[in-house]
VOPAGU-2260 file (C-alpha; in pm, 1 decimal, decimal comma):
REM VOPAGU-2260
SITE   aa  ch    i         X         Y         Z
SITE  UNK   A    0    1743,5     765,8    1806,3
SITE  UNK   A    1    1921,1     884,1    1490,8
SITE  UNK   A    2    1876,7     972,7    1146,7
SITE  UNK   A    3    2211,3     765,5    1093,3
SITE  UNK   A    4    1965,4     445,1    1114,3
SITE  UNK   A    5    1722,3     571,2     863,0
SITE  UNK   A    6    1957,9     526,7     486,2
SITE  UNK   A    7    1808,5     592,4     161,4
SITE  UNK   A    8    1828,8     372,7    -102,5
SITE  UNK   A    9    1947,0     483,2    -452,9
SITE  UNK   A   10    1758,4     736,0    -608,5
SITE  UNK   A   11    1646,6     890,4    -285,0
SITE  UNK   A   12    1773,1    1127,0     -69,4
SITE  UNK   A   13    1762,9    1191,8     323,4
SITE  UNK   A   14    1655,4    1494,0     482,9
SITE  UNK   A   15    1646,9    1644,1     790,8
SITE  UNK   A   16    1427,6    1918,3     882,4
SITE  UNK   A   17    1426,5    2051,7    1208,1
SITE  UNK   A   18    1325,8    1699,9    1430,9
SITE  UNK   A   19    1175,8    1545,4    1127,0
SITE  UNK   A   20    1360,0    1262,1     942,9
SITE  UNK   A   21    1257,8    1219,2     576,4
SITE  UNK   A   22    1371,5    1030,5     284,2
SITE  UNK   A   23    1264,9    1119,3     -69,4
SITE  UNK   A   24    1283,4    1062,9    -423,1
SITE  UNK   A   25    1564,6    1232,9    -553,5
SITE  UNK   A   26    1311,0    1408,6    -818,2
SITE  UNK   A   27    1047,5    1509,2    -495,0
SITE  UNK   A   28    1320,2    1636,4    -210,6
SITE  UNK   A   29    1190,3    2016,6    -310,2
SITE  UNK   A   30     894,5    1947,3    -275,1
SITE  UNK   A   31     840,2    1759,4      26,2
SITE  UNK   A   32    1111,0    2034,1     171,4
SITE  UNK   A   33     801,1    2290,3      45,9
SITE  UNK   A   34     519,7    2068,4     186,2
SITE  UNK   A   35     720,1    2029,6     539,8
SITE  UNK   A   36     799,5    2422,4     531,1
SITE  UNK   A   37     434,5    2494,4     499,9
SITE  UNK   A   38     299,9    2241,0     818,0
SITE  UNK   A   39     479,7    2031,2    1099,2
SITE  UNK   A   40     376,6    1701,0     866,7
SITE  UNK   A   41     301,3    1603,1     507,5
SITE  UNK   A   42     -54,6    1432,9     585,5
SITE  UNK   A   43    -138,8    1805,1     800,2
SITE  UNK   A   44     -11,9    1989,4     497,8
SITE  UNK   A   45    -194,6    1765,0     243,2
SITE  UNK   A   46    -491,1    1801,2     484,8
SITE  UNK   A   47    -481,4    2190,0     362,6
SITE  UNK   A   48    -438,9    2158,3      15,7
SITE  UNK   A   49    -723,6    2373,2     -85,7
SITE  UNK   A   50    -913,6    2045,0    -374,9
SITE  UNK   A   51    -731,8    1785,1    -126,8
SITE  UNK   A   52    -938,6    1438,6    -205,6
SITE  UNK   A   53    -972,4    1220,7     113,1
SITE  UNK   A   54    -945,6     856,1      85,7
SITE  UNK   A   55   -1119,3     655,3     405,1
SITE  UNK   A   56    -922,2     398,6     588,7
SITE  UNK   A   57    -839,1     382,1     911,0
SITE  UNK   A   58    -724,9     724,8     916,6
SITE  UNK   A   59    -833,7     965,2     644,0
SITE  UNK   A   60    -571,0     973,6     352,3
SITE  UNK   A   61    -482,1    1250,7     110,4
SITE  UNK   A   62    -496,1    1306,5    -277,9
SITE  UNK   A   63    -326,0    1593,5    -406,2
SITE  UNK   A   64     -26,2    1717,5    -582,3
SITE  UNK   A   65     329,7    1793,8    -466,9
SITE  UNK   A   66     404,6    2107,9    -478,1
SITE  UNK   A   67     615,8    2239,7    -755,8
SITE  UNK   A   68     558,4    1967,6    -970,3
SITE  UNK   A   69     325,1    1761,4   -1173,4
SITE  UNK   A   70     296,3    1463,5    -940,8
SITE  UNK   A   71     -22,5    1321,8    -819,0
SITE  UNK   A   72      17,4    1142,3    -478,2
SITE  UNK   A   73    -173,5    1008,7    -186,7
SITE  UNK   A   74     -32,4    1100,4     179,7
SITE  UNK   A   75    -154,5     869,6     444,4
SITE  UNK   A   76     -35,4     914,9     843,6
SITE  UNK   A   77      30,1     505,6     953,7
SITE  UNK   A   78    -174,6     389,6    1228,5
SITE  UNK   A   79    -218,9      57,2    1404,9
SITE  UNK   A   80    -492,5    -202,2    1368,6
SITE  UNK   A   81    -579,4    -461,8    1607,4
SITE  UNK   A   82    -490,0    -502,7    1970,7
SITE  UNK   A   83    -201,7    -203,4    1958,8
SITE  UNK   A   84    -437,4      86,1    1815,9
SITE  UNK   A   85    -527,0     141,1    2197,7
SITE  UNK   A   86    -196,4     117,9    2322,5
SITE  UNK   A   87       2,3     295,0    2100,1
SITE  UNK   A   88    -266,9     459,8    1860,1
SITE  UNK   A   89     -11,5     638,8    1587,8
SITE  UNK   A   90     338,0     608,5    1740,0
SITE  UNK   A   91     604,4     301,7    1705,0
SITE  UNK   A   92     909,5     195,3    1802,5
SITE  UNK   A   93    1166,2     422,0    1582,2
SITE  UNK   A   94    1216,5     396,0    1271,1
SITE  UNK   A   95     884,9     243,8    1207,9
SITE  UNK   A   96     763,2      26,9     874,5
SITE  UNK   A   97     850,1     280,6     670,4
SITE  UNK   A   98    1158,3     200,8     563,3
SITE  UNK   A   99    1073,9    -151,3     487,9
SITE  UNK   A  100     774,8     -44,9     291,3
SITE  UNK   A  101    1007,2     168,8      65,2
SITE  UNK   A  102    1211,1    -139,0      17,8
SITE  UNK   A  103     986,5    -422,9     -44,8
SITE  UNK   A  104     781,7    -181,5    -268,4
SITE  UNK   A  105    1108,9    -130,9    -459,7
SITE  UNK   A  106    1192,9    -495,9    -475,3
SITE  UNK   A  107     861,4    -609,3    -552,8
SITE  UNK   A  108     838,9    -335,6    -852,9
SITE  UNK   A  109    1188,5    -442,2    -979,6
SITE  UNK   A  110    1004,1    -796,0   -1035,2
SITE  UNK   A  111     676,8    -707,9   -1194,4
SITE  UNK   A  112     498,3    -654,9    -922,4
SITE  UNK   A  113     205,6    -410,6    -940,4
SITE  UNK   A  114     222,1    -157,9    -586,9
SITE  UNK   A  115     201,2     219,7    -529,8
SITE  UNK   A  116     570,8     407,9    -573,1
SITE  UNK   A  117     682,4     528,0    -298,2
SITE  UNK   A  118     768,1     843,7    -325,0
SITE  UNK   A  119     841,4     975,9      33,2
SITE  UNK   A  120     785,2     876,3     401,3
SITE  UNK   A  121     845,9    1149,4     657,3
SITE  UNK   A  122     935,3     981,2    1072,0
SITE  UNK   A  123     848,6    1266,1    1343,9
SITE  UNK   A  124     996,6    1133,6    1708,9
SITE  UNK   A  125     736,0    1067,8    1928,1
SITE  UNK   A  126     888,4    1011,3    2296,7
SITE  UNK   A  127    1186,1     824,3    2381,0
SITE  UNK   A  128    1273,6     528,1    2084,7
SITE  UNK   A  129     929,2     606,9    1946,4
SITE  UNK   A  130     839,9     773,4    1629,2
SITE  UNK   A  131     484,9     892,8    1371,4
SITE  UNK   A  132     524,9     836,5    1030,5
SITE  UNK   A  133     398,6     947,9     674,9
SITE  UNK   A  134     409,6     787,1     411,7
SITE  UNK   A  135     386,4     960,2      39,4
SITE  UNK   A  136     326,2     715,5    -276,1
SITE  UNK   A  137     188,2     806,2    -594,5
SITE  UNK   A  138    -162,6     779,6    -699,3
SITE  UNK   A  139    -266,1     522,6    -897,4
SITE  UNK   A  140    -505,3     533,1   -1216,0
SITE  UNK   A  141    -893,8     554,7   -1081,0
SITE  UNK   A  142   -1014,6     262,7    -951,4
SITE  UNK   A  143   -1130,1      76,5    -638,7
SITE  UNK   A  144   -1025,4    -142,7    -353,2
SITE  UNK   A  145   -1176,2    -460,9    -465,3
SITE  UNK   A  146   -1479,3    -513,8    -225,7
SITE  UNK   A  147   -1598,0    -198,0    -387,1
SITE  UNK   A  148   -1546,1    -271,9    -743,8
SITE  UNK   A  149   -1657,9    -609,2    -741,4
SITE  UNK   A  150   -2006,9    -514,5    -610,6
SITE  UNK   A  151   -2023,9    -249,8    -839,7
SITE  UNK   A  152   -1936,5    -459,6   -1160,2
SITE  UNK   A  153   -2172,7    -641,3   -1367,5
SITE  UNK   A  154   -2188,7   -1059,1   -1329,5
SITE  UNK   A  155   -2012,4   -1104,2   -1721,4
SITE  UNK   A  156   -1716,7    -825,9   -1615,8
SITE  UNK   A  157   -1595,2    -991,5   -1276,4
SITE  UNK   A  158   -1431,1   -1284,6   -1474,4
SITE  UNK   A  159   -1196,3   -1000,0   -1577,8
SITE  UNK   A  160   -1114,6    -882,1   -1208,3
SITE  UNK   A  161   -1060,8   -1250,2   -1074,8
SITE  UNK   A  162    -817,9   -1275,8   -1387,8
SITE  UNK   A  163    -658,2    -918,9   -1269,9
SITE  UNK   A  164    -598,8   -1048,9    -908,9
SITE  UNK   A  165    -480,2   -1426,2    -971,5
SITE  UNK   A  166    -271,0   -1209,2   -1252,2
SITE  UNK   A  167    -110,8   -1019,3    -929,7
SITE  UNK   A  168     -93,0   -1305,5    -674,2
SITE  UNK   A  169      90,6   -1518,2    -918,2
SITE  UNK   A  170     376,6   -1232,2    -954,3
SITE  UNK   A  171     384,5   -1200,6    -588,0
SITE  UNK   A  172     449,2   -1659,1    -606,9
SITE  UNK   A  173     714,0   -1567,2    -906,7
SITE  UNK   A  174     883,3   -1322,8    -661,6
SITE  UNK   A  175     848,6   -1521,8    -308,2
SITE  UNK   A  176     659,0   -1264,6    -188,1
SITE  UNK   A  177     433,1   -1344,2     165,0
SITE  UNK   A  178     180,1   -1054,0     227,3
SITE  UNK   A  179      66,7   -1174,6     643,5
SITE  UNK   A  180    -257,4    -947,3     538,5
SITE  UNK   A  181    -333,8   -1000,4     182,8
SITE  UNK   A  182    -697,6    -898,9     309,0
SITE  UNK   A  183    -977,0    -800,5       8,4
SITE  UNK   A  184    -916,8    -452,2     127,4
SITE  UNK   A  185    -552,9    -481,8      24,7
SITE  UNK   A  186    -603,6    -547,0    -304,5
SITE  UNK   A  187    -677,9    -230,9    -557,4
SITE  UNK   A  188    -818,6    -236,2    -877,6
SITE  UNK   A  189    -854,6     -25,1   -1184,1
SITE  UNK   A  190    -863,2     -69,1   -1577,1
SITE  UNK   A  191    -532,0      95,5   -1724,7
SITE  UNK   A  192    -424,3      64,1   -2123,6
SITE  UNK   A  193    -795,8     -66,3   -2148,4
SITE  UNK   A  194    -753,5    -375,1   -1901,5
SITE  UNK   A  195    -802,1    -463,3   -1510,8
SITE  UNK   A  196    -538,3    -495,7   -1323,7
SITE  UNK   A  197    -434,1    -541,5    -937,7
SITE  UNK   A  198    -179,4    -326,3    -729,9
SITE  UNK   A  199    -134,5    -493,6    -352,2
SITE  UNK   A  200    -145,2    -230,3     -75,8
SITE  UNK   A  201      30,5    -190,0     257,8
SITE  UNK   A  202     315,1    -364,4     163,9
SITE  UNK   A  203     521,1    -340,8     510,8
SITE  UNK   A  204     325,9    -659,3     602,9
SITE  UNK   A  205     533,5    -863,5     281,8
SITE  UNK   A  206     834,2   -1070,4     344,0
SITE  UNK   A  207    1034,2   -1238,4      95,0
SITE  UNK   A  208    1132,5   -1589,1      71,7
SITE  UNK   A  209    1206,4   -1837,1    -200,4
SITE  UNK   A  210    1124,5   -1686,3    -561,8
SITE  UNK   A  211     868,6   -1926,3    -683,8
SITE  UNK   A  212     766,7   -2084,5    -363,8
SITE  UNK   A  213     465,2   -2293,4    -419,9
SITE  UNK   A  214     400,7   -2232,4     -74,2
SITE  UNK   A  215     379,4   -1863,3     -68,5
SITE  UNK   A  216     120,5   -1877,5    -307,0
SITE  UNK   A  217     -63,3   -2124,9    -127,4
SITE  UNK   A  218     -54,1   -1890,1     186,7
SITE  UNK   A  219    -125,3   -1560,9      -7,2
SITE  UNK   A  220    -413,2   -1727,8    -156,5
SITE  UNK   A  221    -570,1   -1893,8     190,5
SITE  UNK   A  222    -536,3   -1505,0     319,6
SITE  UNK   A  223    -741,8   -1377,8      88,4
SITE  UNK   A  224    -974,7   -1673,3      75,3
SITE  UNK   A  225   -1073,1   -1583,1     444,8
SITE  UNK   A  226   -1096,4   -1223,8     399,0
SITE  UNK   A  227   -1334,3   -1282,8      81,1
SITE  UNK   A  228   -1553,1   -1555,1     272,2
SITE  UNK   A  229   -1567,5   -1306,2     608,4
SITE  UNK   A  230   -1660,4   -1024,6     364,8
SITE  UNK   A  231   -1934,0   -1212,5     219,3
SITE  UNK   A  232   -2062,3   -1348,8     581,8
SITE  UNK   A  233   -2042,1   -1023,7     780,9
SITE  UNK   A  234   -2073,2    -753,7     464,9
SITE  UNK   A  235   -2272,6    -927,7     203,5
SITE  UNK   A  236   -2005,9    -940,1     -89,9
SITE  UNK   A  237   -2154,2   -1116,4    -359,2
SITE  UNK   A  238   -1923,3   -1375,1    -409,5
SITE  UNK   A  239   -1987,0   -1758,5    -525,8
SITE  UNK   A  240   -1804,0   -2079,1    -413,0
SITE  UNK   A  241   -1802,7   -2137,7    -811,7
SITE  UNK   A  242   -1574,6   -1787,5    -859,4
SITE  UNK   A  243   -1388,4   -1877,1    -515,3
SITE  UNK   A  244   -1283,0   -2221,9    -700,9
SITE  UNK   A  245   -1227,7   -2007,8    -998,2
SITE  UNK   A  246   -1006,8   -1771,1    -854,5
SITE  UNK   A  247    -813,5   -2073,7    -692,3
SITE  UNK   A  248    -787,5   -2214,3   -1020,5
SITE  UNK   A  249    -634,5   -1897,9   -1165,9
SITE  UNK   A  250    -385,7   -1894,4    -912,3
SITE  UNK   A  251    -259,1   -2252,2    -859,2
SITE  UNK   A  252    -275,9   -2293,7   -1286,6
SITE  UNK   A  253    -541,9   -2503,1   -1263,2
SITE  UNK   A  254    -797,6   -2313,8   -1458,5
């Protein structure tokens, strides 16, 4: 295990502090040196940030601001879902999905694509070849994952969020991006320069094919077909089969 395996991309740097291996906006590298100076990880340190907002998920998630600076960010500790959260809880095989995040978020943004910067991740070794990992990306305007603002918007105002998501999932067809868990939870929501728009979340799960693949779209779309029709069965999202077909139809460019 080496921090020779971990490279930054342009515009980022790599640090090491004591055991910890980080990599860092070029612009942030003082402050996460700050933040790491102050507690053995960034989501510990955010977890002290006297005003810290928490975000639920499957661990609790930070807002706050870097220190030294006038950036806004979320810091989340990555933990496993499904069958490996008993088996390996927090830890994975070194370096982690970190550094792919940090890349397909950068590829994906160099397209269009609306996802959270990523400003920082942070990899603490964990045991032999294993590692825990941070990860740092800047908060987006206020808004909602979209189970929660769909239920809280009014029947004449959801047209506008299934425009804002087929909006999204048509730049992630245009870039041949393939999200395995393009789940409802996945998808964020907000109103910014006075209209709704999508970000997609957790972007380690994306691979990239064919820009343009019909295909891709197809799949992306299926995902989060079954995520909305399991949210409406087992959590009583009030969602239609007339603005499931509409959706669809925004998508595929049959609307």
């Amino acid at each position: 295990m080496s921090a020779l395996d971990v490279v930054a991309p342009t515009g980022y740097e790599r640090l090491e502090i004591g055991s910890t291996v980080a990599v860092a906006r070029t612009a942030a590298v003082a402050s996460i040196r700050a933040a790491l100076a102050e507690a053995p990880s960034l989501h510990e340190w955010a977890a002290r940030v006297p005003g810290a907002v928490s975000f639920q998920g499957r661990a609790t998630a930070w807002g706050v601001r870097l220190p030294g600076s006038a950036l806004d960010v979320v810091v989340r500790h990555a933990r496993r879902g499904g069958v490996f959260a008993a088996v390996r809880g927090d830890r994975y095989v070194w370096p982690g999905r970190a550094p792919w995040e940090l890349e397909a978020s950068l590829r994906l943004q160099q397209v269009g694509v609306r996802t959270p910067d990523v400003v920082a991740y942070a990899l603490y070794p964990a045991g032999r070849g294993f590692c825990r990992c941070d990860v740092v990306t800047r908060r987006l305007p206020e808004g909602a994952e979209f189970p929660v603002a769909w239920q809280q918007l009014e029947e004449g105002v959801r047209e506008a969020l299934l425009e804002a998501v087929a909006a999204l999932l048509r730049d992630l067809r245009a870039a041949g991006a393939q999200h395995a868990d393009l789940n409802a939870k996945n998808l964020y929501v907000a109103r910014d320069a006075g209209r709704w728009h999508a970000w997609v979340l957790d972007v380690d799960r994306v691979r990239f094919r064919r820009a343009n693949d019909p295909s891709v779209g197809e799949q992306n779309l299926a995902r989060l077909d079954r995520s909305l029709r399991k949210r409406r069965d087992r959590h009583a999202l009030d969602i239609s089969e007339a603005q499931l077909a509409r959706l669809a139809a925004l998508v595929l460019g049959d609307a």
